[in-house]
N, C-alpha and C positions, 0 to 999 in steps of 0.2 A: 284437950288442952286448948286453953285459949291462943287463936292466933291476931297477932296487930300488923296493921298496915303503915308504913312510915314514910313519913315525908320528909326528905335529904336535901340538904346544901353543901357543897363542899370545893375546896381549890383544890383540882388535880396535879399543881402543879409539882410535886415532892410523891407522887404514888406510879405507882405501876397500872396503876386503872385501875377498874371496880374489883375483879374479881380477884382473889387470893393467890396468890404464886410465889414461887422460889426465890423469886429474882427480886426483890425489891417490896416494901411498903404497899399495901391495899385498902382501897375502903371497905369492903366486905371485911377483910381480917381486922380491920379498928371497929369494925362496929360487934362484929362475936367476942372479939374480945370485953370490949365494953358488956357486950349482956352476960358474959362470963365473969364478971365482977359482980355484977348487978345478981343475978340469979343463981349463981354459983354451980350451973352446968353451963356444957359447951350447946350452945343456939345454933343451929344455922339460920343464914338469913339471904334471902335468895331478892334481887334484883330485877327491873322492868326491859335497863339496857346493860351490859358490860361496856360501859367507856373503858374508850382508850387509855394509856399512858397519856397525860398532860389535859386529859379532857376535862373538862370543869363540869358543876351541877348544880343547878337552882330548886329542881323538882323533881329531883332523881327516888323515883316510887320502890320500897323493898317492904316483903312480911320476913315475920318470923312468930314461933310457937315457941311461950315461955312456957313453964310445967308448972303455974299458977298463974291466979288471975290477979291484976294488979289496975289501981285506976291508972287511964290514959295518960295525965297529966306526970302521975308518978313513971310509967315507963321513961316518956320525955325527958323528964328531969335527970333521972338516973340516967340514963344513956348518955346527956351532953358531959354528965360531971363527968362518968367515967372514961372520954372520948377526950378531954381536955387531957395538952395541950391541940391534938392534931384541927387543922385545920375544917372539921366535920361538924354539922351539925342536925340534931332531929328537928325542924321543924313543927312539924303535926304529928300526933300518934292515934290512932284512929280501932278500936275493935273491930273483924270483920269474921265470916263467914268461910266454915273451915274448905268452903271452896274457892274462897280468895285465891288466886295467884297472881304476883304483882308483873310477871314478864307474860303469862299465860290470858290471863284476864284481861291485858288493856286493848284497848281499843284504836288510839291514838296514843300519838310521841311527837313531842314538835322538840327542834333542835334552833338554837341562833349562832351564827358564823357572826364576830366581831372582826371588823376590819377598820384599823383607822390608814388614812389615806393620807400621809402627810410627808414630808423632808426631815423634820427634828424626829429624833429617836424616842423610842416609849418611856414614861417615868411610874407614873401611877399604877398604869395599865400592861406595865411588863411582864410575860407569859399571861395577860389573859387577854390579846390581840396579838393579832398581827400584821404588822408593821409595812404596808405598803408602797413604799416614798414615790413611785411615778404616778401620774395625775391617772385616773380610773373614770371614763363614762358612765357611771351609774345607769342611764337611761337604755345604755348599751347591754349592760347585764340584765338589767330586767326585760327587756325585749328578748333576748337567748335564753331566759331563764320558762321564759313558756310553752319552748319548746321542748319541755319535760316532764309538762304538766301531764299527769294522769295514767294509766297502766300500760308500763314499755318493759323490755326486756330491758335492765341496767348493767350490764354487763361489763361494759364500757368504763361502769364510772365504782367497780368492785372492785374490793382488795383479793388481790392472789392467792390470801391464806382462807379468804371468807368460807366457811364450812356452811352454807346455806342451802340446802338442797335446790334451790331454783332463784333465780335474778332477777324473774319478775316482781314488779311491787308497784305498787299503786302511788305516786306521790300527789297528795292532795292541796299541797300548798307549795310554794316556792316565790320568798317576796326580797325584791332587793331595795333598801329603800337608804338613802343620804340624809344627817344629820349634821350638818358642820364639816369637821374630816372623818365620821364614822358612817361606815357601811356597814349597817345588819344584814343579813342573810337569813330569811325564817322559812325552815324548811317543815312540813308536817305529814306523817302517812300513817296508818298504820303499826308499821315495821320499816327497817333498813336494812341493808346489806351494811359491810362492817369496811368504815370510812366512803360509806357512800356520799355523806354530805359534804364530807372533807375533799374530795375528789370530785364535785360536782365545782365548789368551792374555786378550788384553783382552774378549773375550766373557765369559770365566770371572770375571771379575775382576767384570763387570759383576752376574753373578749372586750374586757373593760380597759383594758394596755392597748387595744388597736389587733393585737395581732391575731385573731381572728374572728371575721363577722359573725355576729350575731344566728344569723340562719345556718351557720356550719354548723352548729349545738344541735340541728337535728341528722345532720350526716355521722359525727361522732357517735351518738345515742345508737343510731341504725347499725353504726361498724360493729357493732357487738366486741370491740377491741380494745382493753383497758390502752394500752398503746398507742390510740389515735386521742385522747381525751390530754384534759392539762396534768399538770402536777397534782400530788395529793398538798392539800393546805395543810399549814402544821396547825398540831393539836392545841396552840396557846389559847386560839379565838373562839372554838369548840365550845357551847352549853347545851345542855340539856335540861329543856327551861320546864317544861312538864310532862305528865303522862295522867292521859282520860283513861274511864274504865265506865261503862253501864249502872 
């Protein structure tokens, strides 16, 4: 059976995250549903990352195996009609190879942390930033943010629930860069631990407020202590801009 690779946009802000659960709205359960419309069996459709609750997605990569073969353009189509109203959409629909796996397969994932930096409250950009109003160093966070660069134990900067077998990870990029009152945050590895960026995030943020230097980011890293690191950031400013593969 043929399987396709999809390319995703979506506002997390009304879901429970990617993956399907009890408790609330999902974009995996809008998008089977939709190809359960569309093909009239139940699809599974498996994902590159599980975002969080509130997490947003640019380039969020998922396949799935329809039980015919269909043009690309025609999956696209069907899927966005059937997914309307939810805020989801297929971008690109792509055929691939029945050893595609879109969480298995990639190679790279890069994330961006929105942060605008200002006093007046969010309008446009409400739940999809976050809302920092005291003045932030920039040059400050990207000097700490170096101190992360490349394969450390992250242990520090893990969530308590993360089911990962190991903390190590390699982060190959980490850029904080100012545009007016917005701070990107573009973080890229491999793989992540689960709110690892989010938690890098408010560490950054913390050395950006003054309160603490820049070189403490590699004593935190070393403490192997989620408990020495900052807050975890919330999920508004969270994307998941893409995911490479081979």
């Amino acid at each position: 059976m043929p399987r396709y690779k999809l390319t995703i946009e979506y506002d997390g802000t009304n879901f429970v995250g990617w993956q399907q659960q009890d408790n609330g709205p999902s974009v995996q359960a809008a998008l089977q549903t939709a190809a359960l419309k569309f093909v009239g069996a139940h699809v599974a459709c498996m994902a590159a990352g599980r975002t969080d609750s509130g997490v947003h997605a640019l380039g969020q990569v998922a396949h799935l195996v329809l039980p015919s073969h269909y043009d690309t353009d025609t999956v696209r189509d069907a899927l966005n009609a059937h997914l309307r109203p939810a805020p989801i959409a297929v971008l690109d629909v792509e055929q691939v190879s029945e050893q595609f796996h879109a969480r298995f397969s990639a190679t790279r994932r890069t994330y961006r942390y929105v942060i605008v930096n200002r006093r007046a409250p969010l309008t446009v950009k409400r739940g999809r930033a976050w809302l920092v109003p005291r003045p932030l160093n920039e040059n400050a966070m990207l000097e700490a943010s170096k101190h992360l660069l490349g394969k450390h134990d992250f242990t520090s900067f893990r969530a308590a629930e993360c089911q990962a077998k190991s903390a190590v990870k390699t982060l190959d990029t980490l850029e904080s860069v100012r545009t007016g009152d917005h701070i990107n945050i573009t973080a890229g590895a491999r793989s992540f631990l689960r709110r690892q960026v989010r938690n890098i995030v408010g560490t950054l943020v913390m050395v950006g407020e003054g309160k603490i230097m820049p070189g403490q980011v590699a004593n935190i890293l070393a403490a192997r202590d989620r408990e020495s690191a900052g807050p975890c950031a919330p999920p508004d400013g969270l994307y998941l801009v893409s995911v490479e593969y081979d």
